[in-house]
TIDREN-444383 format. One record per residue (C-alpha): x, y, z; residue in one letter. Coordinates in pm, whole numbers, plus 50000, padded with zeros to 5 digits. Example, Ala and Ser with C-alpha at 12.3 -4.5 7.8 and 13.67 -1.06 7.14 Angstrom:
<nodes>
512304955050780a;513674989450714s;
</nodes>
This chain:
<nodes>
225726242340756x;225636202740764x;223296186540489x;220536159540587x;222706133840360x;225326137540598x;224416108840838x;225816088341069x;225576053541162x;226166043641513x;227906009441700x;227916018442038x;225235992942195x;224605978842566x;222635945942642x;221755945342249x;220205983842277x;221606010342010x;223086036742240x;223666078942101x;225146102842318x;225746126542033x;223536150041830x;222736141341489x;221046131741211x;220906094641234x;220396066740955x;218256041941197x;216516010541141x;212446020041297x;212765993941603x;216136009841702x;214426044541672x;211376032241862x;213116017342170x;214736052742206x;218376047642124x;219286082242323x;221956069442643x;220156091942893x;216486088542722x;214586113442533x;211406128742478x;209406122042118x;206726138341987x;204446113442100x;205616113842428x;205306150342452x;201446146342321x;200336123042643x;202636141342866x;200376172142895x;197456171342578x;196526138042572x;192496137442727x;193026126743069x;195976119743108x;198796133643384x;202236130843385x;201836100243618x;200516081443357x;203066095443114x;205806076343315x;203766046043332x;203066046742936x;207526049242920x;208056024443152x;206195996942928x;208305996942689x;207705984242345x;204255982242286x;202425964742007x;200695984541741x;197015988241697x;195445976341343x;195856012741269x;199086020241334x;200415985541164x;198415994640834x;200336028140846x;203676012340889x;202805989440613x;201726020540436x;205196042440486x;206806009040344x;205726007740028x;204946044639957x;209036058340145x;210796021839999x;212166021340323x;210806000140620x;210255965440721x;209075934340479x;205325935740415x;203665899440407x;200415897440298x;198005866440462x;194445858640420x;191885860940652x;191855834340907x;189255815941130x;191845807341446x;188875780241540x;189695754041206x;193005738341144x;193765758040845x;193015789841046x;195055779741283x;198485774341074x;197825804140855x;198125820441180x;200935806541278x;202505811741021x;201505851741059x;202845849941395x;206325836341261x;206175867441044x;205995889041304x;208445874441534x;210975878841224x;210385914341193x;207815915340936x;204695933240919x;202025911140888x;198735924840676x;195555908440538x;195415904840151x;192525926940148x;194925949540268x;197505944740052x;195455951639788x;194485984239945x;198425998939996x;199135986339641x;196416009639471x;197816039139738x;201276034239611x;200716035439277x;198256065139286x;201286087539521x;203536074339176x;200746088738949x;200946123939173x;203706150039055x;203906166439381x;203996134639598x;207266121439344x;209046156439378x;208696156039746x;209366122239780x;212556117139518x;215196093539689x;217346119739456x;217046148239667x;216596135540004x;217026106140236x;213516083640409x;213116079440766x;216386096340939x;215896104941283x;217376133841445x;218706136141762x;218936169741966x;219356186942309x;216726214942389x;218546242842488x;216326257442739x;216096223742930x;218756203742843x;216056176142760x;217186153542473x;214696151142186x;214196131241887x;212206123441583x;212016100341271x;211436122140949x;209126101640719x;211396119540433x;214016144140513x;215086166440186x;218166183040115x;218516223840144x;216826240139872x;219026265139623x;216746294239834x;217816280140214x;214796263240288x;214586227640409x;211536207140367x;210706177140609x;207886158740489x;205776137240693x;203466110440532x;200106105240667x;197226078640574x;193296094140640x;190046084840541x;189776121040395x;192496142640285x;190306174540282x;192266202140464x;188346215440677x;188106177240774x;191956166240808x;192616199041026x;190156184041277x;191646153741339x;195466165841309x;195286188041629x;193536155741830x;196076133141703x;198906160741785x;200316165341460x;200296202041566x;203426188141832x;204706168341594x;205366195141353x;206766219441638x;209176188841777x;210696182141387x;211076217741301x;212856225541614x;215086195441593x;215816204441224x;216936243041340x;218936230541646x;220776205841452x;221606238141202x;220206218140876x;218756247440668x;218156282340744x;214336279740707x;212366247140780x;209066240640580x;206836213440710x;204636194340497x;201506165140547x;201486145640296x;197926129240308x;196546098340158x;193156084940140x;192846050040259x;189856044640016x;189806048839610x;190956068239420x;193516071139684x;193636109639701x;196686127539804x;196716158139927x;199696183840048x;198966206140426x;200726227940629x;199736241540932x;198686277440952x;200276303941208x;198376299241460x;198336263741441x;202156264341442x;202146287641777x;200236262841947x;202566236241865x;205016255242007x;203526262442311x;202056229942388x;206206211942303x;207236238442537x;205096232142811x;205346192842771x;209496200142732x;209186223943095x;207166198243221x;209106167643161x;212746185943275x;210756189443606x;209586155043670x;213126140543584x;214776165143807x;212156164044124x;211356126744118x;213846110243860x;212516079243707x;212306058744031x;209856081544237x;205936080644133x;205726116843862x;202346135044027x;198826120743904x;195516139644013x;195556166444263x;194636154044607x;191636178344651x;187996170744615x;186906181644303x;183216190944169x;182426169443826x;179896193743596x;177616179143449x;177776176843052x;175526194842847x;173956170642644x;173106150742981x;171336181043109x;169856189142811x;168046154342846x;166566162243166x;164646197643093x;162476195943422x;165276193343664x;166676229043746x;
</nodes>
């Protein structure tokens, strides 16, 4: 059985791109991770959530969304990254700037100088901000549970693992926000940090199976089995309120949440073997069905309307 710890770092690159033909787990700087180092390509999480759960979308629009490429991050998603930084130690420099009105000339080189940031690899967040993921950081250092999971000691931050899925042959990935070595009792435990405004598991739960964590938790665990890392894989979300006192809370998917993880990665894995061997990536993947189809009308419109049968 290999441990986590036993990475590797790879030097096989074309046209500046990180290139991995070769299953493992993988010591990877985010971008390289991000750009999807696999030779051949591979399916994420993410990409298996607007392949076939995301609200309205088909694969058609799945192969669009891959064919753009790197894509900038929303407010959210950069506070998040800034977030992992500071509460994994592992990530990209976090630079802090104030607030800035681009009309004035003052404005105007504070953003410049934001957008120099950027351009260097940093990730660029308002002091307000900064202020927030400082308080965050030290409350997870004040939490006994968030310190065990998280001790650089007995595991590694953000190592992505590279697979094949053996009932496809699709390759997979995923970043682990913290990937732990083997317990004494055979169990591994792959933690994966989230920021929320509440960490309550009856409100989290709500949001988790919209944003696909559901998938997300399917995808690692199977990656971590396949690549023979432990005997039993335990998933953990570690939450953290964005708002004071900075709650954190620890969740794990139920069973049934965990069989629908499963079944939705399966169909999205089925679904994405097909496409690549019917239409490859050069041929349009299907989008709507060509047949006229009858809208119903919502409930709440009709509900509106009482005299109209």
């Amino acid at each position: 059985m290999s441990a986590p710890t036993d990475v590797r770092i790879p030097e096989q690159r074309a046209g500046g791109k990180l290139l991995i033909d070769e299953p493992g787990v993988y010591d990877l700087p985010e971008e390289d991770y991000h750009r999807d180092p696999v030779a051949g390509g591979s399916l994420s999480a993410t990409g298996m959530k607007k392949l076939v759960d995301e609200d309205g979308w088909t694969p058609a629009h799945f192969q669009a969304w891959m064919k753009e490429g790197n894509r900038e991050p929303s407010e959210s998603q950069n506070f998040g990254s800034a977030t992992h930084t500071a509460v994994l130690g592992r990530g990209p420099e976090v630079v802090a700037f104030p607030r800035a009105d681009g009309r004035t000339k003052e404005g105007k080189a504070i953003k410049a100088d934001a957008d120099a940031a950027r351009g260097e690899g940093k990730i660029v967040v308002t002091e307000e901000e900064a202020e927030v993921i400082a308080g965050m950081r030290d409350a997870i250092q004040r939490s006994q549970w968030a310190t065990t999971l998280l001790n650089h000691e007995f595991g590694k931050p953000e190592q992505t693992m590279i697979w094949r899925d053996e009932g496809t042959g699709v390759w997979c990935r995923s970043l682990v926000d913290f990937l732990r070595k083997p317990e004494q009792d055979g169990r591994l435990w792959l933690v994966d940090f989230k920021t929320a405004d509440s960490a309550a598991p009856s409100k989290w739960i709500r949001k988790a199976f919209d944003w696909g964590y559901h998938i997300q938790r399917s995808q690692y665990a199977a990656g971590a089995r396949m690549l023979n890392l432990a005997e039993e894989v335990e998933f953990v979300f570690l939450i953290q309120e964005k708002r004071k006192p900075y709650l954190v809370n620890q969740i794990r998917l139920d069973a049934k949440g965990i069989a629908i993880g499963d079944y939705v990665r399966a169909k999205a894995l089925n679904t994405y073997a097909e496409c690549m061997s019917r239409y490859g990536w050069d041929q349009q993947w299907p989008g709507y069905p060509e047949e006229l189809v009858t809208a119903e009308t919502p409930g709440y419109i009709s509900y509106q309307y009482p005299e109209v049968d």
